[in-house]
N, CA, C and O atoms as a DFTB+ gen file, in Angstrom:
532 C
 N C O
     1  1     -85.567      31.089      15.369
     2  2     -85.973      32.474      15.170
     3  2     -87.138      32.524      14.167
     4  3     -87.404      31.601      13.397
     5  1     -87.760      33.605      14.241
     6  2     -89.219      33.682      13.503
     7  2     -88.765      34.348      11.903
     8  3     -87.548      34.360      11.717
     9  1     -89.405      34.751      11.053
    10  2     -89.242      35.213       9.999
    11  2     -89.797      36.767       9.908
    12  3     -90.678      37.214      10.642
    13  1     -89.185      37.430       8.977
    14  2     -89.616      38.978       9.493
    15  2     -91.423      39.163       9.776
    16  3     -91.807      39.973      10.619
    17  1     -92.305      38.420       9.066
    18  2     -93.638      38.341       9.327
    19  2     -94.345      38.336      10.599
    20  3     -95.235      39.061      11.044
    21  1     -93.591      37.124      11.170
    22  2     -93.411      36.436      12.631
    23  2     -93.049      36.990      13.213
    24  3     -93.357      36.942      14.404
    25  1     -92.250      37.776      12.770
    26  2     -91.304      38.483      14.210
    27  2     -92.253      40.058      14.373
    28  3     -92.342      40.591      15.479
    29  1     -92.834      40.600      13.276
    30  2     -93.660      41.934      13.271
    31  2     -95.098      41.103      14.382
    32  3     -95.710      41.523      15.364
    33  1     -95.151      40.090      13.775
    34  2     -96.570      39.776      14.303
    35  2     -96.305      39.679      16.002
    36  3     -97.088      40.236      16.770
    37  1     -95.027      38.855      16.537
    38  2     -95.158      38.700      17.419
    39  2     -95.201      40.038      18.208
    40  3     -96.114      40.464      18.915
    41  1     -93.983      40.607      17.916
    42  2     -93.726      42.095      18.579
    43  2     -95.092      42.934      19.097
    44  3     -95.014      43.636      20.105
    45  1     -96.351      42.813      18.337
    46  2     -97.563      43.027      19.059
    47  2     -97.707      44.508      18.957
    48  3     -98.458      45.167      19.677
    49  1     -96.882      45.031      17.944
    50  2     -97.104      46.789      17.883
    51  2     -97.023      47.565      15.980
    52  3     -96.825      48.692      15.526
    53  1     -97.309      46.169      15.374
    54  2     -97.131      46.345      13.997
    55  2     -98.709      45.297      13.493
    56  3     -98.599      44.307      12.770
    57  1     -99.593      45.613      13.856
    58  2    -100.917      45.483      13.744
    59  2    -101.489      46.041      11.924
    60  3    -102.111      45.491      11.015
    61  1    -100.867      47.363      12.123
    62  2    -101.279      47.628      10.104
    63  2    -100.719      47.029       9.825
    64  3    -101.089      45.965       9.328
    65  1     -99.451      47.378       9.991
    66  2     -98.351      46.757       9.132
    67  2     -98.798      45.785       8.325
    68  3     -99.154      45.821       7.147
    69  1     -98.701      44.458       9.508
    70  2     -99.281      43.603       9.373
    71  2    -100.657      42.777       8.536
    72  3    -100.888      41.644       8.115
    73  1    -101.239      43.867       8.588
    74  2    -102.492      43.728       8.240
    75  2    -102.694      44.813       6.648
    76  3    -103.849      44.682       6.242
    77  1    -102.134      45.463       6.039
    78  2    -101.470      46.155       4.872
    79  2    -100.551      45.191       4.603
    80  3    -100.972      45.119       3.448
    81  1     -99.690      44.395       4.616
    82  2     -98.470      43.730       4.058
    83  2     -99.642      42.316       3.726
    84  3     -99.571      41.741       2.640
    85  1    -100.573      41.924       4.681
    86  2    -101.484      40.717       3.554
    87  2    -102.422      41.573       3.070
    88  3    -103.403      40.863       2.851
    89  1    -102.723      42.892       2.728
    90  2    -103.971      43.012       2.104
    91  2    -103.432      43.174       0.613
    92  3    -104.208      43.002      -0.327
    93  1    -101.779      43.585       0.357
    94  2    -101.003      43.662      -0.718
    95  2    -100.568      42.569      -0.991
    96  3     -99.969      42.360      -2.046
    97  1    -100.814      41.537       0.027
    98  2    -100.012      39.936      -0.690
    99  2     -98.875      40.131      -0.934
   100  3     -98.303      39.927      -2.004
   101  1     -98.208      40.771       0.569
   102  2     -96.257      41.122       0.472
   103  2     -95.809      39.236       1.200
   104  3     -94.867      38.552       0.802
   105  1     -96.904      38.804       2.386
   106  2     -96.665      38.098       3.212
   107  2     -95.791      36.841       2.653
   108  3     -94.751      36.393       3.135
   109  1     -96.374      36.478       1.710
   110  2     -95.290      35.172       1.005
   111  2     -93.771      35.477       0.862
   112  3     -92.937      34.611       1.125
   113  1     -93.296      37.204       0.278
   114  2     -92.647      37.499      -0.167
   115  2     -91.427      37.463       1.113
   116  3     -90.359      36.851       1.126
   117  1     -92.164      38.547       2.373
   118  2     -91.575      38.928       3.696
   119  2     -91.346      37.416       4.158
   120  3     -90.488      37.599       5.021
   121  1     -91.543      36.206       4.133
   122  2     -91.850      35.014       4.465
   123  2     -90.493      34.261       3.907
   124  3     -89.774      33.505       4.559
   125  1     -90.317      34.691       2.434
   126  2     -89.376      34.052       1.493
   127  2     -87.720      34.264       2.324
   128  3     -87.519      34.977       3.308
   129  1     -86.958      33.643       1.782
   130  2     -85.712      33.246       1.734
   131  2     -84.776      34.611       2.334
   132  3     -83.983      34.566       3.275
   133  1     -85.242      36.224       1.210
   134  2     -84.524      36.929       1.877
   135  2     -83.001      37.066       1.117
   136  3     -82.883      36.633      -0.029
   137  1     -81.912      37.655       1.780
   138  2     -82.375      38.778       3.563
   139  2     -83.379      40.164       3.110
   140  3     -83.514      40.599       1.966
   141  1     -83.833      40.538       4.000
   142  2     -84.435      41.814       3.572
   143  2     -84.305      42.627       5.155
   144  3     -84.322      42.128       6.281
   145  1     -84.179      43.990       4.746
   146  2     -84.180      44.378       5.724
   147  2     -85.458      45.721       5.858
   148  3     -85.469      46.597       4.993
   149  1     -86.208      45.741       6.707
   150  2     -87.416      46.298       6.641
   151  2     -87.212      47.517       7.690
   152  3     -86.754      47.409       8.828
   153  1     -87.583      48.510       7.155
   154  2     -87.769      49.550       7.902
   155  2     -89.494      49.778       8.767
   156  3     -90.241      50.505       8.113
   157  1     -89.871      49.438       9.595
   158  2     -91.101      49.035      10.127
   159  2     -92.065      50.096      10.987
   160  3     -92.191      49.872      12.191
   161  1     -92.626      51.041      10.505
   162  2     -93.308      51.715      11.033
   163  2     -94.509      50.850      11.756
   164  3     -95.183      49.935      11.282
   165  1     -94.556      51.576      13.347
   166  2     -95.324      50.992      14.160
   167  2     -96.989      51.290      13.900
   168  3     -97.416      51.681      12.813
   169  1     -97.753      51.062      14.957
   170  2     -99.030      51.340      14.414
   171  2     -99.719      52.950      15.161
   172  3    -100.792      53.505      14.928
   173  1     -98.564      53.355      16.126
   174  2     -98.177      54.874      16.480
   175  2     -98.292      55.929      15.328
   176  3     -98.878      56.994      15.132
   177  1     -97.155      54.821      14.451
   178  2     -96.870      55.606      13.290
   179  2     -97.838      56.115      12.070
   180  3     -97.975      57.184      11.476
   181  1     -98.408      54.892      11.996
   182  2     -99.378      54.965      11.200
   183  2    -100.553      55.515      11.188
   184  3    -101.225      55.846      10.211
   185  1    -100.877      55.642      12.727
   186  2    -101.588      56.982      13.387
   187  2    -101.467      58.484      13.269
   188  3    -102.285      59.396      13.394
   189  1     -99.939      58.431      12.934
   190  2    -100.082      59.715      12.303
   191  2    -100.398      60.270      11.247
   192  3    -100.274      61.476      11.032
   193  1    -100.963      59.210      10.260
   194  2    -101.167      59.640       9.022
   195  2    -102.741      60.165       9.374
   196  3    -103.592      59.783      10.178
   197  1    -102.676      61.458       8.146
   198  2    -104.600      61.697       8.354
   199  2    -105.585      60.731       7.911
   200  3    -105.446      59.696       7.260
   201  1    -106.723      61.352       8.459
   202  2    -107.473      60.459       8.967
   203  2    -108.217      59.953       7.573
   204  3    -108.567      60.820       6.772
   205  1    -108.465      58.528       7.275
   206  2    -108.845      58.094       6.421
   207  2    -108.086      57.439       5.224
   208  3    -108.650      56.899       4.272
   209  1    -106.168      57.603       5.457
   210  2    -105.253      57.410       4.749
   211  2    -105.008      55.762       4.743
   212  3    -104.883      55.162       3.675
   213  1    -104.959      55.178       5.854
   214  2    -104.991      53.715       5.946
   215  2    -105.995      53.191       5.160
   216  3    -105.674      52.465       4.219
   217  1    -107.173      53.436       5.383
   218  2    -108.367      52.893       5.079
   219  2    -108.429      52.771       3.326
   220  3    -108.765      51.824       2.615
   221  1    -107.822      54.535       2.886
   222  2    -107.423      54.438       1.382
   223  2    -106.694      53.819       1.008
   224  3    -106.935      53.705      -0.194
   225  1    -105.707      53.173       1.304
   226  2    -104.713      52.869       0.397
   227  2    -104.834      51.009       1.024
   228  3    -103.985      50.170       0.720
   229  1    -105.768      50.779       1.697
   230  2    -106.452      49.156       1.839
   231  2    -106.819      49.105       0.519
   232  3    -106.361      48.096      -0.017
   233  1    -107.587      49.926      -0.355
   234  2    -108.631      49.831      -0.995
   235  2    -107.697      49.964      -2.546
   236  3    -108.104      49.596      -3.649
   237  1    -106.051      50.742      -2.164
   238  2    -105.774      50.832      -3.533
   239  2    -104.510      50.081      -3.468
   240  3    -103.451      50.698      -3.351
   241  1    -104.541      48.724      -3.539
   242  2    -103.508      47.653      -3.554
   243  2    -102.358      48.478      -4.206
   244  3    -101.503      48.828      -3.392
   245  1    -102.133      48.895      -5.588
   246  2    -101.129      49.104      -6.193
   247  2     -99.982      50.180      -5.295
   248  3     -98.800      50.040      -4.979
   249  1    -101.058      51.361      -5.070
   250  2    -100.182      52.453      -4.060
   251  2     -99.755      51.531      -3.004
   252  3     -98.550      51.453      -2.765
   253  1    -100.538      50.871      -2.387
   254  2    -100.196      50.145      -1.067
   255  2     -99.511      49.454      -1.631
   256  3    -100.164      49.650      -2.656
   257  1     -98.785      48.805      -1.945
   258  2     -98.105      48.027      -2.493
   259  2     -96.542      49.128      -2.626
   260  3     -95.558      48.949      -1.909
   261  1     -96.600      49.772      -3.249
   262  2     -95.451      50.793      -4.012
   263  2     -95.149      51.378      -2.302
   264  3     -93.931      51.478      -2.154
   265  1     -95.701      51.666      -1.375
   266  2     -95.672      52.272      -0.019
   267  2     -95.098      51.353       0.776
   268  3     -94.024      51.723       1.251
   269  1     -95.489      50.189       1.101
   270  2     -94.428      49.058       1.424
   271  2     -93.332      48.513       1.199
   272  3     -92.549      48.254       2.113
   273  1     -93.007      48.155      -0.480
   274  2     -92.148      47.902      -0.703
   275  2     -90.751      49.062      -0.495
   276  3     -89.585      48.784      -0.773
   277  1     -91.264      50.451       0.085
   278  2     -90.573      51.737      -0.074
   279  2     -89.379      51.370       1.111
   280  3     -88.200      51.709       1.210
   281  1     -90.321      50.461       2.004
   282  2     -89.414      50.327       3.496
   283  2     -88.977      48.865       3.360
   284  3     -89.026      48.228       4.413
   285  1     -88.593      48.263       2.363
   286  2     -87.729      47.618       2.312
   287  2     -86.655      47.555       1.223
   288  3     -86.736      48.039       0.094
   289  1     -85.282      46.640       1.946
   290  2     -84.124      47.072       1.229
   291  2     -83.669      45.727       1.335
   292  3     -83.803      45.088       2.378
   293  1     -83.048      45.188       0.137
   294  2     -82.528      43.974      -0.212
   295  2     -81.244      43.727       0.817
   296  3     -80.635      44.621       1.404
   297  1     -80.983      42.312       0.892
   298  2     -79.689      42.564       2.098
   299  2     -80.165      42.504       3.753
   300  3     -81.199      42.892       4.296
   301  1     -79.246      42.007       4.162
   302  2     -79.259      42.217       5.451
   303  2     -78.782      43.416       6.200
   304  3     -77.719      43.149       6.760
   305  1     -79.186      44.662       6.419
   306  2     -78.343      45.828       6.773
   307  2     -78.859      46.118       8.644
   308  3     -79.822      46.487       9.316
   309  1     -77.524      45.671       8.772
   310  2     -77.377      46.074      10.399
   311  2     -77.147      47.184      10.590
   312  3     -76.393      47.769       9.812
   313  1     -77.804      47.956      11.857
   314  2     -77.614      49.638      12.346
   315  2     -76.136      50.089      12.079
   316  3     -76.091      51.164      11.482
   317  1     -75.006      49.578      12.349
   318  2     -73.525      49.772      12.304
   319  2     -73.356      49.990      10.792
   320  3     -72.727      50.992      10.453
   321  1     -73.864      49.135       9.799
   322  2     -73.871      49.404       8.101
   323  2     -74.751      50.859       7.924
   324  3     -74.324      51.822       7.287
   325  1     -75.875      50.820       8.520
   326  2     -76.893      51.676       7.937
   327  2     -75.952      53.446       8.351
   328  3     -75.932      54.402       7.575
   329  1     -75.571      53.424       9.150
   330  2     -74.882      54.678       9.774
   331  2     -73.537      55.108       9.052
   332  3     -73.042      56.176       9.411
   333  1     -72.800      54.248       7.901
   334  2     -72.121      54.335       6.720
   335  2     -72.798      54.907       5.721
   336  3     -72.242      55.840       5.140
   337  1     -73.955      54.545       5.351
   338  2     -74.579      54.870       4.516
   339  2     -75.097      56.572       4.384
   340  3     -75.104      57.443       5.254
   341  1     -75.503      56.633       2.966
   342  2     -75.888      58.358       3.044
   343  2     -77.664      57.854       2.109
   344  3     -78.596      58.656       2.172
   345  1     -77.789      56.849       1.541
   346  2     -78.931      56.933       1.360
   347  2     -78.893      54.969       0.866
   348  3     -77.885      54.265       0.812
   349  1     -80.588      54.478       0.531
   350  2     -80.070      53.287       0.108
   351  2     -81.424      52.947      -1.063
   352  3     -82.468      53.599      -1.055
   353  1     -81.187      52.002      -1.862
   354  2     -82.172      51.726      -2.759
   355  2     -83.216      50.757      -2.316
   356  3     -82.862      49.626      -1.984
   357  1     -84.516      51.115      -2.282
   358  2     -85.543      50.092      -1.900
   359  2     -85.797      49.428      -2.981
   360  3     -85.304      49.674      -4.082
   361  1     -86.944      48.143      -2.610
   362  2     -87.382      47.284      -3.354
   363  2     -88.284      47.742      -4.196
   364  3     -88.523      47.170      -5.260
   365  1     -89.067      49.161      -3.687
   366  2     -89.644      49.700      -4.603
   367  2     -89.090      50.302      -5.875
   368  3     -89.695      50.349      -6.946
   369  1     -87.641      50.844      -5.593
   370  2     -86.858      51.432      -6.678
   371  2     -86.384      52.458      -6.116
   372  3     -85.168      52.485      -5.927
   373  1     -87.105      53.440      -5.748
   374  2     -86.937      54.608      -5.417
   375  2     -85.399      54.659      -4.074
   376  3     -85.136      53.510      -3.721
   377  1     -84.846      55.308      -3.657
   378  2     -83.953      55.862      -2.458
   379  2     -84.401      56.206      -1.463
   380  3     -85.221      57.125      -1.450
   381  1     -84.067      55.678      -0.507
   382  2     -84.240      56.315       1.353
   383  2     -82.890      57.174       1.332
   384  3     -81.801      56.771       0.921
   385  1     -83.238      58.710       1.971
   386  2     -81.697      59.066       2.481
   387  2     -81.916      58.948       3.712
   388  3     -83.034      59.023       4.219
   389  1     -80.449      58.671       4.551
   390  2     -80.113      57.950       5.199
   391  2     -79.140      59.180       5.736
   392  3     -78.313      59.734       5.012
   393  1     -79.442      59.612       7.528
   394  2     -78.483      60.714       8.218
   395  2     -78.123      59.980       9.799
   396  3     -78.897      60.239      10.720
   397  1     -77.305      59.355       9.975
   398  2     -76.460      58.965      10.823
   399  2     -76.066      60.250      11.980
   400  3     -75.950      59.790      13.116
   401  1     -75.912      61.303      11.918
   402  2     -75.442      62.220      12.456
   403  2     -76.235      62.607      14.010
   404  3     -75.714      63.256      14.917
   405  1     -77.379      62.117      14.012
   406  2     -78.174      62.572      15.544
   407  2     -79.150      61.472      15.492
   408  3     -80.310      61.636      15.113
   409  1     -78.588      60.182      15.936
   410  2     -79.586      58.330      16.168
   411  2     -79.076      58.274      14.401
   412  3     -78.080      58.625      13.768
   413  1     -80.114      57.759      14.156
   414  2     -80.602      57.719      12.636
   415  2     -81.789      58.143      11.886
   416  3     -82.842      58.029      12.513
   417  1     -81.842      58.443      11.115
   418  2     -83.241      58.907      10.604
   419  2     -82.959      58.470       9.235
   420  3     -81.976      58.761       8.554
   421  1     -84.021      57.686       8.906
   422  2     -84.740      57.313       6.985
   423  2     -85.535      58.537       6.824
   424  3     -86.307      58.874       7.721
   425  1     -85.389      59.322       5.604
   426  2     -85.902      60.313       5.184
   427  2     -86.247      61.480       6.669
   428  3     -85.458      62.086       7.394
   429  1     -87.712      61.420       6.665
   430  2     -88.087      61.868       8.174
   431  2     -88.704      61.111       8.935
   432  3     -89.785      61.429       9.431
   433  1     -88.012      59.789       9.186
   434  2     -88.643      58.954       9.482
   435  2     -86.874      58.616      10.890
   436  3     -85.697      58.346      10.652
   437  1     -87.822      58.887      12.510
   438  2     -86.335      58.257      13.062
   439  2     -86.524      56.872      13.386
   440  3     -87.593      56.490      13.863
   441  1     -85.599      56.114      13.171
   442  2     -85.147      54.888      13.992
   443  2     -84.999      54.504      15.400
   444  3     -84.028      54.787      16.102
   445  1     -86.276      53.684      15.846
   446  2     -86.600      54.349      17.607
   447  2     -85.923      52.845      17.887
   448  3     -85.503      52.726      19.038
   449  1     -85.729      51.552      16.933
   450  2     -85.196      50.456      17.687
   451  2     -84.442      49.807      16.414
   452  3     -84.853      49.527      15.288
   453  1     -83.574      49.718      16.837
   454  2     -82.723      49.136      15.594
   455  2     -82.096      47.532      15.518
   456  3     -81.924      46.978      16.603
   457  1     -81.795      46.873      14.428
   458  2     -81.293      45.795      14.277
   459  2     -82.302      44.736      15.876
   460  3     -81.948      44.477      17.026
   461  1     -83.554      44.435      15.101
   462  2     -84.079      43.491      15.458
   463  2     -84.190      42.538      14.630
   464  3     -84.921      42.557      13.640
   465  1     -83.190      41.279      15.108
   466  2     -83.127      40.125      14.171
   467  2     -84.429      39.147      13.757
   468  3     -85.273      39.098      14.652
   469  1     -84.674      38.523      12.805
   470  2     -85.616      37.784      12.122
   471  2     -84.508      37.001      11.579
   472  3     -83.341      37.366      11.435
   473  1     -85.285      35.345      11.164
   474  2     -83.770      34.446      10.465
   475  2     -84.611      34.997       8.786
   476  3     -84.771      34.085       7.975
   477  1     -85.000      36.150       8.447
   478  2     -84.684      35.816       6.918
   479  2     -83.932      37.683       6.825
   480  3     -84.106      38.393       5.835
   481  1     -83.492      37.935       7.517
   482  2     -82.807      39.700       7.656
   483  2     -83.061      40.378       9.348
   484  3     -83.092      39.969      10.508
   485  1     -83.217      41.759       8.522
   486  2     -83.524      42.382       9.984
   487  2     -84.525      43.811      10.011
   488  3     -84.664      44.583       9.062
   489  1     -85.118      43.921      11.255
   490  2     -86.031      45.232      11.313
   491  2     -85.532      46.330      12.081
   492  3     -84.911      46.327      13.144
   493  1     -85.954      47.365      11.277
   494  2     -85.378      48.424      12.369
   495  2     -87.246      49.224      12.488
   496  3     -88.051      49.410      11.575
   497  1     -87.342      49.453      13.623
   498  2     -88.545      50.148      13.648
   499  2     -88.326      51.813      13.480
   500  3     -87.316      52.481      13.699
   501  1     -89.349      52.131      13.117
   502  2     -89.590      53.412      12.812
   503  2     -90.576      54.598      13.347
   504  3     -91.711      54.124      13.312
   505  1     -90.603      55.433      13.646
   506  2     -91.690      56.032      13.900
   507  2     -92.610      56.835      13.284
   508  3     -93.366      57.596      13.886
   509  1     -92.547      56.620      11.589
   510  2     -93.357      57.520      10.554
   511  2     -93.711      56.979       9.355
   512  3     -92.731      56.448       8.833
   513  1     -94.380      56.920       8.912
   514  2     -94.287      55.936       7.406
   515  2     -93.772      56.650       6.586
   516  3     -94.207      57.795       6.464
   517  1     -92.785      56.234       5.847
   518  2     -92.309      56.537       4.527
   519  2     -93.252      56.706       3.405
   520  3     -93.913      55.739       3.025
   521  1     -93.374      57.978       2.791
   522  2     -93.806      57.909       1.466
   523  2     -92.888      57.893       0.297
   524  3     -91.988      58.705       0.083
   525  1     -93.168      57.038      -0.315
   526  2     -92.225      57.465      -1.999
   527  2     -92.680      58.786      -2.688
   528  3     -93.771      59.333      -2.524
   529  1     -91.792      59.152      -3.384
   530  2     -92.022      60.341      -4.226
   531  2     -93.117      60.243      -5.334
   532  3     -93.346      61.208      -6.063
């Protein structure tokens, strides 16, 4: 099995992602030992942000940085765990809440594919980027 890096790269629909996670120098980290479990906005998603928002936050490592780490969560958390949950702590610090009640949804962010395995955790894709507060 690939590593969560590998496995975004292969999937062929996480292109920022991808490409934001080395411009912050997450890639060693997403690469490492783990588990982590990543909440993965597609590049759909990232389309929805206005126009010129990607391009900014290339340019401001630290935010980009604090914006990534938002969608990940220490642990391995499978869809069946995440749907227990009412909210969870990211690597950034801050809380995702977490509503089980109609699919799943992170903040306002829904869960369009869940528990896609990687050998260092797991991804659930998303369809919105998370902002931290």
């Amino acid at each position: 099995m690939a590593d969560i890096v590998d496995t975004a790269v292969n999937a062929g629909s996480f292109s920022t992602l991808v490409a934001a996670v080395k411009a912050a120098g997450l890639v060693e980290t997403l690469k490492g030992k783990g588990p982590f479990t990543v909440f993965a906005p597609t590049d759909e998603a990232f389309s929805k942000l206005p126009a010129g928002t990607v391009d900014g936050l290339l340019q401001d490592i630290p935010k980009l940085k604090k914006i990534l780490t938002y969608h990940v969560v220490s642990g391995k958390v499978m869809a069946a765990d995440v749907t227990k949950l009412k909210s969870a702590k990211t690597v950034e610090g801050s809380d995702v809440a977490i509503d089980a009640s109609k699919g799943v949804k992170v903040n306002d962010s829904t869960v369009t594919t869940p528990d896609v395995a990687a050998d260092n955790g797991v991804i659930h894709i998303i369809d919105t980027v998370l902002m931290p507060a």
